[in-house]
C-alpha positions as CSV (number, residue, x, y, z in Angstrom):
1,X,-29.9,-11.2,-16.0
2,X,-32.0,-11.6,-13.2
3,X,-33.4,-14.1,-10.1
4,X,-35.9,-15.0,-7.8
5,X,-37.1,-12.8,-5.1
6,X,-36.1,-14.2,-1.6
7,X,-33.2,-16.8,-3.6
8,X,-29.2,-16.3,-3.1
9,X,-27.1,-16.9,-6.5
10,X,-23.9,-15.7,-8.1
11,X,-24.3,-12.6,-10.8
12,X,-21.4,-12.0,-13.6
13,X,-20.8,-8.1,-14.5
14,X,-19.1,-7.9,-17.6
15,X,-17.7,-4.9,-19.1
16,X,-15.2,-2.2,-18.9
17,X,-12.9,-0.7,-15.8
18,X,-14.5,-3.2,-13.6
19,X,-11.1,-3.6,-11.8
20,X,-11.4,-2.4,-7.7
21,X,-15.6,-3.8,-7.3
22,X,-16.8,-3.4,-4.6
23,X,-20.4,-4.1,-4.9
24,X,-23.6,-3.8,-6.6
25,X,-26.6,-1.0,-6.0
26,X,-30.0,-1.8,-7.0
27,X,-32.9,0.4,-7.3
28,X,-34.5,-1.3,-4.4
29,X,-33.3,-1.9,-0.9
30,X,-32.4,-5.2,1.0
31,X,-30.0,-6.9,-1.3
32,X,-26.9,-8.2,0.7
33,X,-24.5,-8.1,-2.0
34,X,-20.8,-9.7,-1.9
35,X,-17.8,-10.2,-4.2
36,X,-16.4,-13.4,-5.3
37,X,-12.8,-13.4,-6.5
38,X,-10.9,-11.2,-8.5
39,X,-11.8,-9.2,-12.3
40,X,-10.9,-11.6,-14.9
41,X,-11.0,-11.0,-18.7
42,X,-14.6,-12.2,-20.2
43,X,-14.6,-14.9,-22.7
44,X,-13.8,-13.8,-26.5
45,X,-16.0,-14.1,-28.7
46,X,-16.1,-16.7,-31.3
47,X,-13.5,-16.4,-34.5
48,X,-15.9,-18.4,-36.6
49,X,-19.1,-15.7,-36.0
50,X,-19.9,-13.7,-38.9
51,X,-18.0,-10.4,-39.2
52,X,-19.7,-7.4,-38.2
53,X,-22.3,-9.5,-36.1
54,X,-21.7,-7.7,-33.0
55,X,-22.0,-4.2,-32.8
56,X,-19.7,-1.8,-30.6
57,X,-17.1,-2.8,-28.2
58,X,-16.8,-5.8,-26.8
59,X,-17.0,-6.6,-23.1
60,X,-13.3,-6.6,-21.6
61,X,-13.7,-7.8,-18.2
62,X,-15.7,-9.9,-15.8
63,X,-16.4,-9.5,-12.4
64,X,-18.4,-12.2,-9.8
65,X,-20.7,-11.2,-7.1
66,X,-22.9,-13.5,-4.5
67,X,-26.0,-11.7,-4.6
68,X,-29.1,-11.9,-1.7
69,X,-32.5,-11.1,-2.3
70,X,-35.2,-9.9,0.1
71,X,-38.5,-11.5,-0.1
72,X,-40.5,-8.4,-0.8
73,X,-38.8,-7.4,-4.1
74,X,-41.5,-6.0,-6.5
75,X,-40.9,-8.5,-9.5
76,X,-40.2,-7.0,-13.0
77,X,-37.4,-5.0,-14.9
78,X,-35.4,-3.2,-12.1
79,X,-31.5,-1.5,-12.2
80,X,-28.2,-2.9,-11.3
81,X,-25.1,-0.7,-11.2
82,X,-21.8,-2.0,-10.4
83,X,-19.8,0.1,-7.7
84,X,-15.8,1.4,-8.0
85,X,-13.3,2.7,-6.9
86,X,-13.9,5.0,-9.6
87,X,-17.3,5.3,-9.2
88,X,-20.9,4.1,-10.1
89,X,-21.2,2.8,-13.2
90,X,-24.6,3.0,-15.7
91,X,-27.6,1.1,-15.4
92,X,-28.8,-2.3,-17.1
93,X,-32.0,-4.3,-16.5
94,X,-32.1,-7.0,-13.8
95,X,-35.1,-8.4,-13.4
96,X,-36.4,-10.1,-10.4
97,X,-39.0,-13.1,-11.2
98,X,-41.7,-15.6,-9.2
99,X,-40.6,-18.7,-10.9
100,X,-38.2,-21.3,-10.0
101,X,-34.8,-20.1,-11.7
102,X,-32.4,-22.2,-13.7
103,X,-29.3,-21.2,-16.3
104,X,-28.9,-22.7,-19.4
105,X,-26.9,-26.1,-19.5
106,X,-24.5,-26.9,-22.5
107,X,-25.0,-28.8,-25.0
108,X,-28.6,-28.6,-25.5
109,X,-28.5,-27.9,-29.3
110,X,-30.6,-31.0,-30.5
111,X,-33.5,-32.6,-29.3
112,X,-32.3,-35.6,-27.8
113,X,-30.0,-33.3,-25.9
114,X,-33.0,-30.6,-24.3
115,X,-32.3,-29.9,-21.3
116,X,-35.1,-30.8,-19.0
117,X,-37.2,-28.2,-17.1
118,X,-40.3,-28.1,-14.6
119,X,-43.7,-26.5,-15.9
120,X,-43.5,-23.1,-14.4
121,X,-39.8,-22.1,-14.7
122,X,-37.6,-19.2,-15.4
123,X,-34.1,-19.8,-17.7
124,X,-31.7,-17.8,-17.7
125,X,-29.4,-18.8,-20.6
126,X,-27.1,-17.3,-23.9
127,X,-26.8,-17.6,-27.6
128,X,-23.2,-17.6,-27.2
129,X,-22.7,-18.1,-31.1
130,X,-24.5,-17.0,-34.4
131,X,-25.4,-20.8,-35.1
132,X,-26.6,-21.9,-31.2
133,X,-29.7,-23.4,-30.8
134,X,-31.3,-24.4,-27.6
135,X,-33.3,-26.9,-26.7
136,X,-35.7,-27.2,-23.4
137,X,-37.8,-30.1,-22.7
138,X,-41.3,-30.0,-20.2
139,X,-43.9,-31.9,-19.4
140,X,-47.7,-31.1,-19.8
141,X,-51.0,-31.9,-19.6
142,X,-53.7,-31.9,-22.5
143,X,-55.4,-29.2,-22.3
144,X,-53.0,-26.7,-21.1
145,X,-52.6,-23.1,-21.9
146,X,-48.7,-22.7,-21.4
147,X,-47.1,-19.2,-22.6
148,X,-43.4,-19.3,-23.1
149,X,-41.7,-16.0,-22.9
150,X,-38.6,-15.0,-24.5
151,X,-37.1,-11.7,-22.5
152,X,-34.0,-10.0,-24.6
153,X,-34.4,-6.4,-26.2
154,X,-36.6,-5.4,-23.4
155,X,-33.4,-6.9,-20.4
156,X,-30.7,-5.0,-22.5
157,X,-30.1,-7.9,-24.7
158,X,-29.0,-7.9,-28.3
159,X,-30.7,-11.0,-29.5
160,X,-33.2,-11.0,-31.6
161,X,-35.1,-14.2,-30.7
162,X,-36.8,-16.8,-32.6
163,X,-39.2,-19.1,-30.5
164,X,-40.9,-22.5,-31.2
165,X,-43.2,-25.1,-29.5
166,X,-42.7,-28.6,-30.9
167,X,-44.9,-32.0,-29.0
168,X,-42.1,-34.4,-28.7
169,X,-43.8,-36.4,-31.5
170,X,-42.5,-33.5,-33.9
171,X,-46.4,-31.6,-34.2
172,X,-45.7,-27.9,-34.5
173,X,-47.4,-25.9,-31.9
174,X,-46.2,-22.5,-32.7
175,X,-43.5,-20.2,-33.1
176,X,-43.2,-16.2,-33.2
177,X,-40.3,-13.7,-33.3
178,X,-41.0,-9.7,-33.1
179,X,-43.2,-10.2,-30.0
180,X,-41.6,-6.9,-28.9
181,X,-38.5,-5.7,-30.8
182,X,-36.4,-8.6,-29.8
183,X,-38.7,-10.3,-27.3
184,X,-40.5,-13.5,-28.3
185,X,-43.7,-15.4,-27.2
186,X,-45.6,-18.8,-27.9
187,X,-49.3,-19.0,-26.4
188,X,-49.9,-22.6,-26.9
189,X,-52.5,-25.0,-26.0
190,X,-51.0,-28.5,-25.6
191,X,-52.9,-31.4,-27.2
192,X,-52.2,-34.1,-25.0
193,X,-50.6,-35.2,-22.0
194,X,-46.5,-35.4,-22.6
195,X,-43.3,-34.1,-23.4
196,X,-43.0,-30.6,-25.6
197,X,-39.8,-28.8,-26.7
198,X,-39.0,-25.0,-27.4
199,X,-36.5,-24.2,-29.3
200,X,-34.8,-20.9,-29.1
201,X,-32.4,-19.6,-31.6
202,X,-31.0,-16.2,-33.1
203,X,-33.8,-15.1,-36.2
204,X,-31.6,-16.1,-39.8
205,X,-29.1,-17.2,-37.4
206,X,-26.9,-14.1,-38.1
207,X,-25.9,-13.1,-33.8
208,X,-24.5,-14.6,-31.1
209,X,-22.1,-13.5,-28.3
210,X,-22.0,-13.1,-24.6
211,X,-24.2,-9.7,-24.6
212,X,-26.8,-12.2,-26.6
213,X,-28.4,-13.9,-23.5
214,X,-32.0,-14.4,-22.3
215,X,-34.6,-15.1,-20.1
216,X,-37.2,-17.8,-21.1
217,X,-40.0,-18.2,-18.9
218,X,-42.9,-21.6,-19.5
219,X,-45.2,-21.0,-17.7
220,X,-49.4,-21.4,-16.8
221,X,-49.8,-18.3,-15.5
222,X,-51.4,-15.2,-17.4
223,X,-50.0,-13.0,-19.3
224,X,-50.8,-9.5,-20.0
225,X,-50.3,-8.1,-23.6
226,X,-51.9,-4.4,-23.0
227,X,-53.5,-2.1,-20.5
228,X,-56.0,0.8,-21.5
229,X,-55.4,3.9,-20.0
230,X,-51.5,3.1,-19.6
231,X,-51.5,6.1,-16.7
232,X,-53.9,7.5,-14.3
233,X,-53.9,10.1,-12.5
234,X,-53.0,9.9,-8.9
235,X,-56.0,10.0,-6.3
236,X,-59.0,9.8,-8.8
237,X,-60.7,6.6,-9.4
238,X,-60.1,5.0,-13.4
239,X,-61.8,2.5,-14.9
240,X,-58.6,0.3,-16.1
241,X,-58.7,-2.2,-18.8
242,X,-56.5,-5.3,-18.8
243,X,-55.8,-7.6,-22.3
244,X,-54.1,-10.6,-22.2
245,X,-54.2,-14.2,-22.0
């Protein structure tokens, strides 16, 4: 659901009529954009998920595309739209991030199986069932204010996430859900130098499918939770207030 600005990686489409790509348009110029392959069908979803735990129809298709991005890309929530033969399709969130980017690795569902991450990293990862946990394991410093983000409603995501920061000695640190309809975050001070886990999950473990993916950033650098007026208006100096961490 995203990448870093100036990085060249491979982006899955999935959906429906996806047959005949021929590209991707973004709402920002510069990306060099190919495609890899030919449609195939997307993976189906679990039989052992609880009924009724997706909502509307599933993804039919899949589609590959090497994607290049310019180094000036604004970072944040932009659009991607896959092109046709038929024609343009609608618009879902991509966002383009700062951080060094990563994807999930299976199977990280237990501690001793985190996957292991670098302070200040960006991963891009799914709860591919109703019951998947996921673990991620980072090193820190006492003393350090480290925010993990949980990006899903607000990317187009149906999870609802559940996030928590544990020291690797099993001292709970924090854990939130609801950030922002689905979103999640942990502002957490560590207490001493060592490892720490965060463990993502589905809340009440009811979700989980390929349209139930992610973006979890942990990082040191500050995060804004509000800003007071939200607009100006254009060519008149406004005093601007900024909340956050």
């Amino acid at each position: 659901p995203g990448g870093k600005a100036g990085s060249t990686f491979e982006v899955t489409i999935a959906g429906a009529n996806l047959d005949k790509a021929q590209g991707l348009r973004f709402n920002f110029p510069g990306a060099k954009v190919e495609v890899v392959g030919e449609t195939t069908k997307a993976p189906p979803v679990d039989p052992k998920q609880k009924k009724g735990a997706m909502k509307g129809p599933a993804p039919t298709t899949a589609q590959k595309f090497k994607v290049s991005l310019p180094d000036n890309v604004p970072v944040g929530i932009h659009d991607i739209r896959v092109v046709t033969a038929s024609g343009v399709s609608n618009a879902r969130a991509f966002v383009i991030g700062d951080l060094k980017e990563e994807l999930e690795k299976e199977n990280n569902d237990d501690v001793p199986k985190g996957q292991q991450v670098e302070m200040n990293t960006t991963i891009n990862g799914v709860i591919g069932t109703n019951t998947d946990v996921d673990y991620f394991l980072f090193s820190g410093k006492k003393g350090q204010r480290v925010v993990a983000s949980c990006l899903a409603s607000s990317i187009d995501s149906r999870l609802i996430a559940q996030l928590q920061i544990y020291s690797a000695a099993g001292a709970f640190l924090g854990s939130n859900k609801g950030y922002s309809q689905g979103d999640a975050l942990v502002d957490a001070v560590l207490p001493a130098d060592g490892d720490y886990y965060v463990r993502l999950s589905s809340f009440a473990y009811i979700q989980g499918g390929p349209d139930y993916f992610y973006r979890l950033s942990i990082s040191t650098a500050p995060w804004i939770d509000a800003v007071f007026p939200t607009v100006v208006e254009p060519g008149k100096e406004t005093k601007v207030k900024v909340y956050g961490r």
